[in-house]
C-alpha positions in Angstrom: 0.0 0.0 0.0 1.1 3.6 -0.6 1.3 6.6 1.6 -1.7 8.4 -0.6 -3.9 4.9 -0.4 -3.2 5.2 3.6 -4.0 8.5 4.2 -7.0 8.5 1.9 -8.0 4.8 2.7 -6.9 4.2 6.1 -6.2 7.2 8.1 -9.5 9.0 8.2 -11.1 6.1 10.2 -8.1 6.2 12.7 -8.8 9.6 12.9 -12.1 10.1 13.5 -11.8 6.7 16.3 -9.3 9.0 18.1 -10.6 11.6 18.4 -14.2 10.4 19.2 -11.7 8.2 22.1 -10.0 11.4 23.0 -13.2 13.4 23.5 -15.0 10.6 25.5 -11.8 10.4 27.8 -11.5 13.8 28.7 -15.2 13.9 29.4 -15.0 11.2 31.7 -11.8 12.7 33.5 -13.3 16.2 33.9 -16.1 13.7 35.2 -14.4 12.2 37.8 -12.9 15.6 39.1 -13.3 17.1 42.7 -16.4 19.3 42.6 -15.4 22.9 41.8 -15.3 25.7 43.4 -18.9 26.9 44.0 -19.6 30.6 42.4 -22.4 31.7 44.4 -23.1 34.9 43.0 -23.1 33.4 39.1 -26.8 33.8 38.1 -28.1 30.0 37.3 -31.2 30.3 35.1 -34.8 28.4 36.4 -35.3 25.0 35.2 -33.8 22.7 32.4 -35.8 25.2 30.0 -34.4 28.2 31.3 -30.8 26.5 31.1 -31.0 25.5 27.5 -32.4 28.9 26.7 -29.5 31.0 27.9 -27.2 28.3 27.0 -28.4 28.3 23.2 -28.1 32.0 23.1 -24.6 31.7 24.2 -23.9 29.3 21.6 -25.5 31.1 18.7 -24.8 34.9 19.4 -21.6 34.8 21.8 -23.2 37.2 23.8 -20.4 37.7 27.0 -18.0 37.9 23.7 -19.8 40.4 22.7 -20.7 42.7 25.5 -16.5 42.6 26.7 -14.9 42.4 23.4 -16.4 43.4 19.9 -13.5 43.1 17.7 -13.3 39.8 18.8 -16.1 38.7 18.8 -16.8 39.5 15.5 -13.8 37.4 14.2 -14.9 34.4 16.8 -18.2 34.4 16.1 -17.8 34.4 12.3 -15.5 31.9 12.3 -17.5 29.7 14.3 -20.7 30.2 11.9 -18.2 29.5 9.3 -17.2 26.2 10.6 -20.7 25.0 11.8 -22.5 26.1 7.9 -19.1 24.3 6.5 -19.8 20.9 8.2 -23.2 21.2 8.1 -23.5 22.5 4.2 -20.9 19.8 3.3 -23.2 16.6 4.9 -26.2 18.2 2.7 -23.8 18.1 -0.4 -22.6 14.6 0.4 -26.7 14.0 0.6 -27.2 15.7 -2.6 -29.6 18.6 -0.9 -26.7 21.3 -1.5 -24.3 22.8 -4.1 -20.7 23.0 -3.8 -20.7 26.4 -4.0 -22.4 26.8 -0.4 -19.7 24.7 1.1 -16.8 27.1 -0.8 -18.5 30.1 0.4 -18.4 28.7 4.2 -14.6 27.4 3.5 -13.7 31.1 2.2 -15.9 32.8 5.2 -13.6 30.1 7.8 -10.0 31.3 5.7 -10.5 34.9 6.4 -12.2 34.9 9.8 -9.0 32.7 11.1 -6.5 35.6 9.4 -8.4 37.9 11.2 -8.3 36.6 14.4 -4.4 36.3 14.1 -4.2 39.6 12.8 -6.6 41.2 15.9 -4.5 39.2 18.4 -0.8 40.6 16.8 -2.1 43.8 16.7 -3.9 44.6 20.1 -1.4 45.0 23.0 -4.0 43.1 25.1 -4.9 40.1 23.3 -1.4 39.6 22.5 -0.3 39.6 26.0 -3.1 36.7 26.6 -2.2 34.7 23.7 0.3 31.9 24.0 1.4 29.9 21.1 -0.8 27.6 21.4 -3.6 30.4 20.3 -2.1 31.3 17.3 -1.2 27.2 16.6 -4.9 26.5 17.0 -6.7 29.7 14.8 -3.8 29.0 12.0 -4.4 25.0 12.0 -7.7 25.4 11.5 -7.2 28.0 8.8 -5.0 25.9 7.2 -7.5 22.7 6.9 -9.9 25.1 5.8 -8.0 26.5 3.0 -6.7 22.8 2.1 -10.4 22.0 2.0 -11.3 25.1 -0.2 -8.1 24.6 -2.6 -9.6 20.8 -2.8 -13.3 21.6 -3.3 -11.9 23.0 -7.1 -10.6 19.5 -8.6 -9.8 18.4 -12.2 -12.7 16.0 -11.9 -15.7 18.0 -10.8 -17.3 15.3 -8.4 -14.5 13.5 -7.7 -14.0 14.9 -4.1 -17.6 13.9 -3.4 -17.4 10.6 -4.5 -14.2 9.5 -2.4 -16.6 10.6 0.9 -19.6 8.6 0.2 -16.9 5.8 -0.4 -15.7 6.2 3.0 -18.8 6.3 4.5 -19.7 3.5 2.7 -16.7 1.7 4.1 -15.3 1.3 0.5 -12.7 4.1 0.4 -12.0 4.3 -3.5 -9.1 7.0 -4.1 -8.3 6.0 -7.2 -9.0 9.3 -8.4 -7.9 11.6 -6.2 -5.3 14.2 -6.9 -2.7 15.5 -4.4 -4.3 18.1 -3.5 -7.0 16.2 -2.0 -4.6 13.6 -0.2 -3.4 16.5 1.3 -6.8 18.2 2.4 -7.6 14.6 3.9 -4.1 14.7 5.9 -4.7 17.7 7.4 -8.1 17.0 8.0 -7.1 13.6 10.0 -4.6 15.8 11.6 -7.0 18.2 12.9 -9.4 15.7 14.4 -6.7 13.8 15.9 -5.4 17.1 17.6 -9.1 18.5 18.5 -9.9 16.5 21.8 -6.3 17.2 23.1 -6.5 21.1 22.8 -8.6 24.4 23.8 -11.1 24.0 21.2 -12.4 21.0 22.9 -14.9 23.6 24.5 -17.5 21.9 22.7 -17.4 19.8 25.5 -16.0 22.1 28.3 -18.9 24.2 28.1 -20.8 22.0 29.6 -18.5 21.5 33.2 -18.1 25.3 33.2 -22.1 25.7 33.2 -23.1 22.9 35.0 -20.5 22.2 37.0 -19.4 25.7 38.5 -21.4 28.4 37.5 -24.5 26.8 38.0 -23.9 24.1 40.7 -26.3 24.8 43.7 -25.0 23.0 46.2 
């Protein structure tokens, strides 16, 4: 076997096992912690209603982002959109219930939100005294698998991209066809989702202990 037919036949299943592994430990270990300590005088919304309310509206406006930090906020919450409408856009393609284009225009949106997040956090004095390496590592990593995506979304053969996915899913990868561009876009995208659970951005799952389990714990 060759290194393309790994990457492109083998590697996104190893991928997307570890990091669906690497998620579920870290869930379980933040799980297992010592109760935090208890913020008393965080306001915890009524009810599981009232909890998925404000926690929604959090999720889908960044609204402490907002109120403390437009500039950034505007290049976080765009990027986010960007990335949510690129994953979501791209299943509908892969179901035939979307165009390409959709998916390029979410790709392009995710490119330049990501070089303006770099470029807000060189350029103001106090974001760049908060940001480690490890920020710009993350916002340029993800930029980068975006713009592999984008660069891969415009191959010689028009639906060949969408093909080699249904394979996979199909548990027939076929990448017979596939150009090196798109063995690329596929190693970086393994990459990412290998990476994901073990870094910041695994707030998709963090959120939850930082509601639930210290701003909103009651007793």
């Amino acid at each position: 076997m060759t290194s393309s037919g790994f990457i492109a036949g083998i590697f996104p299943y190893i991928a997307a096992v570890l990091c669906l592994l690497g998620t579920a430990w870290r869930f379980v270990r933040w799980l297992s912690l010592p109760p935090h300590l208890k913020w008393t005088l965080y306001p915890v919304p009524e009810g599981l209603a009232g909890q998925l309310r404000y926690m929604a509206k959090e999720m889908f406006t960044f609204e402490t982002l907002y109120k403390f930090n437009r500039p950034l906020w505007f290049g976080s919450f765009s990027m986010h959109m960007a990335m949510a409408g690129a994953v979501l856009f791209f299943t509908l393609y892969l179901a035939g219930w979307s165009t390409k284009l959709v998916v390029q225009l979410c790709l392009s949106a995710l490119v330049i939100a990501t070089i303006y997040i770099i470029g807000l956090r060189i350029y103001d004095k106090n974001l760049r005294l908060l940001s480690n390496f490890e920020e710009f590592f993350n916002v340029a990593f993800l930029g980068g698998v975006a713009a592999a995506g984008l660069a891969a979304s415009v191959p010689h053969v028009p639906v060949s991209f969408r093909l080699y996915f249904l394979s996979l899913i199909e548990f027939h990868p076929d990448a017979s066809f596939l150009s090196t561009v798109h063995i690329l876009a596929v190693f970086l995208g393994g990459l990412f989702l290998i990476y994901l659970p073990w870094s910041k951005m695994i707030h998709y799952v963090s959120k939850y202990f930082t509601y639930h389990h210290i701003n909103w714990q009651k007793e």
